[in-house]
C-alpha positions as CSV (number, residue, x, y, z in Angstrom):
1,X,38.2,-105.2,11.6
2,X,40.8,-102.3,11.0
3,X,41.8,-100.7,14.6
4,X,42.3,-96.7,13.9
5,X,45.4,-95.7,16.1
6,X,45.1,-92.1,14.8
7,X,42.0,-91.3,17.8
8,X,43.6,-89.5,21.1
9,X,41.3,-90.1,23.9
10,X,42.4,-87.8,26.2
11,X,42.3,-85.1,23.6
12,X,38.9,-83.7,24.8
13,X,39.3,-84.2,28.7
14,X,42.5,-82.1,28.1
15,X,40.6,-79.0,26.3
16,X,37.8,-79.7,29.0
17,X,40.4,-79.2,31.9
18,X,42.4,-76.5,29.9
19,X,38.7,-74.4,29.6
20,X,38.0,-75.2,33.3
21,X,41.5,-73.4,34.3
22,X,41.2,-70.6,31.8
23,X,37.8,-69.7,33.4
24,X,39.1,-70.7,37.0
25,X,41.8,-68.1,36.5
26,X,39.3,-65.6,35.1
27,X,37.4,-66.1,38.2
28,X,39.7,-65.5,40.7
29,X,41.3,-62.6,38.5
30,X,37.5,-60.5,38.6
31,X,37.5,-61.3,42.8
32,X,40.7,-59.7,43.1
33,X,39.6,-56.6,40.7
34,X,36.1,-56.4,42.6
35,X,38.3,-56.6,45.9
36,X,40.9,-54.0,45.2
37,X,40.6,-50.5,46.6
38,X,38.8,-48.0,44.2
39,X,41.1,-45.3,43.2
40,X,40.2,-41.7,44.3
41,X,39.1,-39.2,41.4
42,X,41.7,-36.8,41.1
43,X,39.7,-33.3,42.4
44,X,38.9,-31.0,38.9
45,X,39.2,-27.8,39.7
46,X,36.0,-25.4,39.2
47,X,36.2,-23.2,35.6
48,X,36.3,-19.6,36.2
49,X,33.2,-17.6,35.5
50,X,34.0,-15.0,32.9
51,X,32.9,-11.7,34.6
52,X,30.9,-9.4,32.7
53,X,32.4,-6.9,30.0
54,X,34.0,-4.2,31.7
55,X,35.8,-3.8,35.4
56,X,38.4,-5.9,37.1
57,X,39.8,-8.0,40.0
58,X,41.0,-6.4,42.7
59,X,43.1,-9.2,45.4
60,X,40.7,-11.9,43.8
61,X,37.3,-10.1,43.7
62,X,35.4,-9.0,40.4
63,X,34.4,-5.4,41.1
64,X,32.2,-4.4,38.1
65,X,33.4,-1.0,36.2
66,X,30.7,1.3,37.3
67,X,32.7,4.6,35.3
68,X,29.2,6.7,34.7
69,X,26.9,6.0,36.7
70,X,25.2,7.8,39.3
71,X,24.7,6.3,43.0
């Protein structure tokens, strides 16, 4: 009978332990991401309106042009 000294034993309990830690770690990495404080959306501010063709602002206000008409 020819003994084979080329077999490692420990070989597959090694990569069974490594895969255990590397999902372990993973683990505990998604309870720390699912425990951190959400970050507050920085506040977008509104887009302008165009106004209508013709008048202007006057100290922020949109006053239509109204040259011709009667009222």
């Amino acid at each position: 009978m020819k003994i084979r000294t080329d077999i490692r034993a420990g070989d597959a309990l090694r990569e069974c332990q490594n895969q255990r830690d590397y999902w372990k770690a993973q683990a505990l990495r998604m309870e720390q991401i699912a425990k951190a404080p959400t970050p507050k959306p920085t506040p977008v501010p509104p887009t302008p309106v165009p106004p209508p063709a013709g008048g202007g602002y006057v100290g922020g206000v949109f006053f239509p042009d109204r040259s011709g008409w009667c009222g």
